[in-house]
N, C-alpha and C positions, 0 to 999 in steps of 0.2 A: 036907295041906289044899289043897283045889284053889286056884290063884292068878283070883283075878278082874281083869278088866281096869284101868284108871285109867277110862274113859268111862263104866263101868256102875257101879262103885264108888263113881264123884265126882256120879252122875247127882241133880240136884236132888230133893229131895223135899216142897220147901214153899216155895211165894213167893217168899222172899227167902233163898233160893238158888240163885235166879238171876243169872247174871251177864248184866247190860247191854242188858234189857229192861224195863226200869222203867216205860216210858210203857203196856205194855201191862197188866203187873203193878196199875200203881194203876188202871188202869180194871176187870179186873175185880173187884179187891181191894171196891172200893168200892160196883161191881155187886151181889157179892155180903154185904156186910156191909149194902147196904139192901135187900137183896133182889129186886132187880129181875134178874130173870136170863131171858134169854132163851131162847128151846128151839131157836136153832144157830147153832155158833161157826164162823168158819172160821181156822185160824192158817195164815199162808201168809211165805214164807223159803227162804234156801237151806240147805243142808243142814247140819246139827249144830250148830242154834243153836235147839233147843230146842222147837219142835213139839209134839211128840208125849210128851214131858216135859212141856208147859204142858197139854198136856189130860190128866193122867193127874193130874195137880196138883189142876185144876180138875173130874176125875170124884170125886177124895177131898174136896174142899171140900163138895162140893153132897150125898156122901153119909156124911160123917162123923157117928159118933153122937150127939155133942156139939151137933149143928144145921149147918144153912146157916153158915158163918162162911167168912174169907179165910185162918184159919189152922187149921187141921187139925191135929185131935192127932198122928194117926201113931200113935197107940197101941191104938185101940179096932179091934174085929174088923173094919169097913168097910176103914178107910186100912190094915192090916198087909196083906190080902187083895190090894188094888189093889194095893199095890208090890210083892206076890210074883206078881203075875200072877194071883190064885185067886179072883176075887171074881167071880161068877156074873153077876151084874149088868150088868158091863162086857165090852161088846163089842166085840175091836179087830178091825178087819179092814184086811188089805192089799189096798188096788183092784189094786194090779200084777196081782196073781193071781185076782180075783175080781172081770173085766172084765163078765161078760155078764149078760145084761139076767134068765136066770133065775135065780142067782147071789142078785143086788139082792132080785127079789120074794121068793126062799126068807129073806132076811136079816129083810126088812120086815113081814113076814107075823107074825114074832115079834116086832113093836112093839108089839099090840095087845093082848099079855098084860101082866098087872100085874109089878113087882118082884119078887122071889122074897126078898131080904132087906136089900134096902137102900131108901132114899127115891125114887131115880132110875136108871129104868133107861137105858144112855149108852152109845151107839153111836160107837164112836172107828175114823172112815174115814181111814186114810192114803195118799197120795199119789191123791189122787181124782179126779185129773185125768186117769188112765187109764181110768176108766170110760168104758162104748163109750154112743154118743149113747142109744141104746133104754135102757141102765140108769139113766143122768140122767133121762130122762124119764119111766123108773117109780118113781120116787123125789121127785116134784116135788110131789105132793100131800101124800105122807107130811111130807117136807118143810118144809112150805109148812102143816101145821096139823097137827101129831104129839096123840098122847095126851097130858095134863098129865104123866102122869111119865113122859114120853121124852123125851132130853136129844140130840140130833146135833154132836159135835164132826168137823170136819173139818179134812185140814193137805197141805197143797198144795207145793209147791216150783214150781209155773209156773201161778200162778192165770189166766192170758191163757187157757189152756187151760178154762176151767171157761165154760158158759155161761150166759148173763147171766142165767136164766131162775134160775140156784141163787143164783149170788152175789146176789141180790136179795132172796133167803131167808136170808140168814146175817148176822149180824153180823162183821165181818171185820175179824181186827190181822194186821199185816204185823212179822215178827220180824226187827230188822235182823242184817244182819253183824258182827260186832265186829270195832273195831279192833286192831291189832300192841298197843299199848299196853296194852290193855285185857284181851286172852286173857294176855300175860305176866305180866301181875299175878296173874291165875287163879292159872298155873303154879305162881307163887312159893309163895299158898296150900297147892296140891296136894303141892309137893316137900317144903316145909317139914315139914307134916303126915306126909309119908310118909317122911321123912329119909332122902331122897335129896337128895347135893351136886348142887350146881348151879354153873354159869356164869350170870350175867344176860347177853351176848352170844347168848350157845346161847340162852338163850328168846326172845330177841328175834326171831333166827333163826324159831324153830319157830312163832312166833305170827306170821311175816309167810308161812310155807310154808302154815298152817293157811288162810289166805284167808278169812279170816272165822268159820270155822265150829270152837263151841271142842270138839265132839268130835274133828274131823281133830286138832285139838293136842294132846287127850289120846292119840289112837293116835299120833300120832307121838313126842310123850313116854316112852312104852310103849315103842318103837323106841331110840329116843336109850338111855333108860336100860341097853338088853340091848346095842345095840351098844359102850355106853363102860363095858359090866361096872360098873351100880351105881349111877351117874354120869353125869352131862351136863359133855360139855368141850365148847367151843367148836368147834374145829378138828372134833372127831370130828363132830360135827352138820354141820359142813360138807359134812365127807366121803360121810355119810351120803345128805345129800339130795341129792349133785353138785351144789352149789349153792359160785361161787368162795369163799364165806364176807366174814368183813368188811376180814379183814388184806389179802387178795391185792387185792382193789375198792380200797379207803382207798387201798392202796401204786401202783395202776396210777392211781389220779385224780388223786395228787400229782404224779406224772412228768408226765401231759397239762397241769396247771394250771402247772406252772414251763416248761412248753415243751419237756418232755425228751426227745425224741424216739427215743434208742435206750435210754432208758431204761425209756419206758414200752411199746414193742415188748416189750422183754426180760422188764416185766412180762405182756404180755400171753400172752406165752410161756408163762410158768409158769404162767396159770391153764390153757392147753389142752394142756400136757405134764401136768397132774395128769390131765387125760381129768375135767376139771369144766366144766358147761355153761353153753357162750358163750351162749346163751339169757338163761341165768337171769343170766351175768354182767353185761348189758347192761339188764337191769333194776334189778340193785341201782347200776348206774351211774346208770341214770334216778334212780331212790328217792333218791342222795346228791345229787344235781342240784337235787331239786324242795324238798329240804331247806336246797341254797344260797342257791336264787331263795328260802325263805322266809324266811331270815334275813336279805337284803337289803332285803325289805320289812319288819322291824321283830319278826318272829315268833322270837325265840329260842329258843334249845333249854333243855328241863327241866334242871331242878338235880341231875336223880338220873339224866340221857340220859347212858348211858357214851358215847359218843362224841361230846360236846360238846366235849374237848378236840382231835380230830381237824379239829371242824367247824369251827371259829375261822380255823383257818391256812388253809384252802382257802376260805374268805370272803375273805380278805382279799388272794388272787391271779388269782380269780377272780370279776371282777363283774356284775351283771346282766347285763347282755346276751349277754355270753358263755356265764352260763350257761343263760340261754335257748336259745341254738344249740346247746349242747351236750348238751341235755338232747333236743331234737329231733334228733341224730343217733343217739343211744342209741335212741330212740324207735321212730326210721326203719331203724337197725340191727336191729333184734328182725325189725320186717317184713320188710324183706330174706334173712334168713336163710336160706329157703329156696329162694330166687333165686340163690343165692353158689355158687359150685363145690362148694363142702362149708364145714361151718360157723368152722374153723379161718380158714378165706379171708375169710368175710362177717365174721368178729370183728375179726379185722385190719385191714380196710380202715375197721371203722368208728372205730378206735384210729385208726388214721394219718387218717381225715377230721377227727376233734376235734383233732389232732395238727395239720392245717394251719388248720383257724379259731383256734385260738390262737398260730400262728407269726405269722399276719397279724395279728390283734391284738396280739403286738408288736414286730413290723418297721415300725408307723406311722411315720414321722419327726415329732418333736415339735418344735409350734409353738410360738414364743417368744409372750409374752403381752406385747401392747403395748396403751397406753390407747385404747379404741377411742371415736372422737367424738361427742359429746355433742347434736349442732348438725345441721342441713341442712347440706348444702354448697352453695355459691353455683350459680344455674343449674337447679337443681332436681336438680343430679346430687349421688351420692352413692359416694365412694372404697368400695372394700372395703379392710374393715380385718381383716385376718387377725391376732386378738385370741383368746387362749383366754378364753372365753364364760365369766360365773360360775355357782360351783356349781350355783345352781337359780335361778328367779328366778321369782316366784308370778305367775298367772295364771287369766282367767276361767275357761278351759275345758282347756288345752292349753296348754302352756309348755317345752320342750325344750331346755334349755342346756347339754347334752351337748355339749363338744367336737370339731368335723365334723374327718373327715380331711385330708388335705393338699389345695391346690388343685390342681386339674387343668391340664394347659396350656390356653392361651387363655382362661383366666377372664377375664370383662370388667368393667368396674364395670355399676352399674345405677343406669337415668335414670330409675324412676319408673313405666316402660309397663310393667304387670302381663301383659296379654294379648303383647302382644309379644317377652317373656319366653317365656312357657309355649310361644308356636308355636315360638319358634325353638329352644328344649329339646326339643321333638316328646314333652313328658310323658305318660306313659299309666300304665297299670294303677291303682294306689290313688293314688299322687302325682297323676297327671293328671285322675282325678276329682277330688278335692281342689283341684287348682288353677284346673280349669277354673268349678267353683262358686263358689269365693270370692272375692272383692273386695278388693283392695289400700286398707288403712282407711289406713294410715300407714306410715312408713321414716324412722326416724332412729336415724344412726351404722350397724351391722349386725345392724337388729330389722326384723322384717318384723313389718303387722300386718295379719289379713288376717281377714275378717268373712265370715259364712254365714247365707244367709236357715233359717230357724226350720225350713222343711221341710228343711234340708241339715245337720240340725244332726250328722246321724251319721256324716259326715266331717270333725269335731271330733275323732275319738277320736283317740288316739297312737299307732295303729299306722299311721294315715295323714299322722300330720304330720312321723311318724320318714323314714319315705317321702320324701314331700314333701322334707326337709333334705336327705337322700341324695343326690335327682336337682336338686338345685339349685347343685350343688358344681360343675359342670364350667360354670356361667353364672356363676356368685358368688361360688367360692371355698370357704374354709374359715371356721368364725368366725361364720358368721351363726347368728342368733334367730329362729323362725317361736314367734306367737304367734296361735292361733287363738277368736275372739270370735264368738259365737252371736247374732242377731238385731242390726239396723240398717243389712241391707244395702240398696245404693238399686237392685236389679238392672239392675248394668252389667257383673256378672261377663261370662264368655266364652259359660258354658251357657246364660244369661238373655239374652243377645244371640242364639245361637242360635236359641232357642224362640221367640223376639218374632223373627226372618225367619222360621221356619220356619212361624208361623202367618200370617204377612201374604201368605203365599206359598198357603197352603191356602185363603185367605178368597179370595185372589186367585181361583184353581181356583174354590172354590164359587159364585165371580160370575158366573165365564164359562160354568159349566154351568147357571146360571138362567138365564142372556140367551140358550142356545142355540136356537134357533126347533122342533127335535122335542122337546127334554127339558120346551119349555113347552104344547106342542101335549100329549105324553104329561100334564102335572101338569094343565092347565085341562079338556082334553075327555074324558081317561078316570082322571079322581082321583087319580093317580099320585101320591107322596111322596117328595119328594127328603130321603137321607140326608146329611147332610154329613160324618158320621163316614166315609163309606165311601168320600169322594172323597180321592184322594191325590195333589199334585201333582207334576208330571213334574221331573226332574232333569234342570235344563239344563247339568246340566255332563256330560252322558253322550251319546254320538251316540244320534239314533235310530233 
């Protein structure tokens, strides 16, 4: 007996065997269970998530003998026909191969005839975005007002491609991607049913290689099974896909998270002595990364995620920030890749670049925590108190008690002058817009509290006040609080001092070009209109 594929074997045949399109399932479920069906569908997605399955679904719904319904027997002569391919009625065409515009008219020409043995005759165009412009347009009318029993299903993979003159004519679902979690669940189905052993690793594996789409999973299934004779093992799925797999990733992100530096070289060795690709190894670096940062924010890992017990300990050595940067060196290392002498090189360097953000993260010298004061200090000046900061401490907008690195030489205390601060810091990029905005509301003990008018509220956010703390260390020290508060400023920031001269200075300009005796000769005797927007005045700080 011929062996049939897992894709074409596991290919849905009704509704709700589909996997993980449900939002489109209950609309036309519902379409058609009240009847309301429209004469053209478009289903648009990437590839093997079900297209061209959803409309061959929806050609047996609308012509099963049972009636219009959302469940189709599958048994009577309509549905057995459509799923062998043999039902007269149903017309699939592939646009790849049947671009041209005579092509279209010989296809449409046969619209006009009735049924031959079913309710609806249903033209299924796949990938229809190759059609050449002249065959979209001989198709627009058809289209746009078919015979009552012509049905036009269409399925696209880059509907950007389609013009807006069709999509305006169809009703249109978009089939998303499925997630890793989501196709492995499939799998389990599939293997179970078809008793084949499995690893739940190996699926995890083959559901994140799949990229969304669950036929690439079931061919790569198909693969897995013949290369591990029977069977899905972990390791062998690795091998398979050159993909480091999860042992060799796990065992190289543990050496960079404790600082191990010839340890995790030595790991990094072993993923490019297997001849397994630094590519894909620096992705599943990012994928454990983004899995860190989510567990720092409070998202833990499933009760049934085999690798929850991996994920715990490398939480707990590796904290936010860190794994922020390290998730963008991974990031930054994939791009790179082909910039590098050769890939072996560009993997390495970006192992030994995660390998120094973590060395300096912890070579800090730790600050002893002393009570920092409570009070003004007399004078209006106020001591820096190099205090490790508490854990978190609530705020309107923005609140960072993150403990700052060590003080820099020459820290000085600070007397209060906001602006005087910031020029003699020479702050710029995001810190320095931030500071040059905002307003010094209050300072007691090592809190800063600093206010933004309502339009400035979007250097509140935390990537600018992390900033902000950063370049405040070589004036301040270690230990300080920025706390940033949205509306009540009285604009005496640095910016709003700027703009209030910058406009007395333009008004000034505007004055002197009205009292000029031609520019008034030009406005009184020949109508002339002065712009004011367009006067600019001269900078006296430049020779001329």
């Amino acid at each position: 007996m011929t062996y049939q594929v897992l894709a074409r074997k596991w290919r849905p045949r009704a509704f709700d065997q589909l996997v993980g399109q449900s939002h489109v399932v209950t609309a036309l479920a519902n379409a058609l269970d009240s009847g309301r069906l429209h004469h053209a569908y478009l289903f648009t997605g990437t590839r093997g998530v079900g297209k061209t399955t959803l409309a061959r679904i929806l050609a047996k719904a609308i012509n099963c003998e049972t009636g219009v319904t959302s469940r189709p027997c599958g048994q009577c002569r309509a549905c057995t026909e459509i799923d062998s391919g043999r039902f007269v009625d149903l017309l699939e065409v592939d646009a790849a191969t049947n671009t041209k515009v005579d092509e279209m008219r010989e296809l449409l020409d046969t619209a006009q005839y009735m049924p031959v043995s079913g309710r609806f005759k249903v033209y299924i165009i796949d990938e229809v975005h190759m059609l050449s412009r002249h065959a979209f347009n001989s198709m627009l009318k058809t289209l746009e007002e078919p015979p009552e029993h012509v049905k036009f299903i269409l399925a696209t993979t880059d509907p950007q491609r389609l013009p807006v003159t069709v999509l305006s004519r169809c009703l249109q679902f978009n089939l998303k991607a499925l997630s890793p979690p989501m196709i492995a669940g499939h799998l389990k189905t599939v293997l179970a049913a078809e008793k084949v052993p499995f690893e739940d690793p190996a699926l995890a594996h083959l559901a994140r290689a799949a990229g969304g789409s669950v036929r690439d999973s079931l061919s790569l299934t198909d693969q897995a099974i013949a290369f591990g004779h029977g069977k899905i093992v972990a390791s062998q799925v690795a091998e398979m896909l050159g993909a480091a797999g999860n042992e060799l990733v796990w065992a190289l992100l543990e050496r960079i998270g404790r600082g191990d530096g010839a340890g995790a070289i030595a790991e990094a060795d072993r993923i490019v002595g297997r001849g397994l690709s630094c590519d894909q190894a620096l992705q599943d670096l990012a994928a454990i990364l983004h899995r860190i940062a989510m567990c720092h924010h409070g998202v833990s890992p499933a009760d049934d995620d085999p690798d929850a017990g991996r994920l715990e300990p490398l939480v707990s050595v590796i904290d936010e920030a860190r794994a922020q940067v390290l998730y963008q060196v991974a990031v930054l290392g994939r791009r790179d890749l082909p910039l590098a002498p050769d890939e072996p090189a560009g993997f390495g360097m970006a192992v030994m670049r995660m390998l120094s953000f973590t060395a300096a993260g912890q070579s800090r010298p730790a600050v002893a925590a002393t009570p920092a004061p409570d009070r003004v200090a007399p004078a209006g000046r106020v001591a820096v108190a190099y205090a490790a900061a508490p854990e978190r401490a609530p705020a309107p907008v923005v609140a960072d008690a993150t403990p700052m690195p060590a003080a820099a030489p020459g820290a000085s205390a600070f007397d209060g002058d906001w602006p005087a601060l910031v020029e003699r810091l020479g702050l710029s990029g995001m810190a320095g817009l931030l500071a040059r905005h905002a307003e010094l509301s209050a300072y007691e003990g090592n809190h800063l509290v600093l206010v933004l008018a309502e339009a400035n509220k979007a250097y509140a956010d935390k990537s600018y006040v992390d900033k902000l703390k950063a370049a405040l260390v070589p004036g301040l020290g270690a230990g300080w609080r920025v706390t940033v508060k949205v509306g009540g400023a009285a604009g005496t920031s640095i910016a709003a001092k700027q703009g209030f001269e910058e406009q007395k200075r333009h008004d000034s300009a505007v004055a002197a070009i009205e009292q000029d005796p031609f520019v008034r000769d030009l406005v009184e005797g020949m109508g002339a209109k002065l712009m004011p927007q367009s006067i600019q005045p001269t900078d006296s700080s430049k020779p001329d």
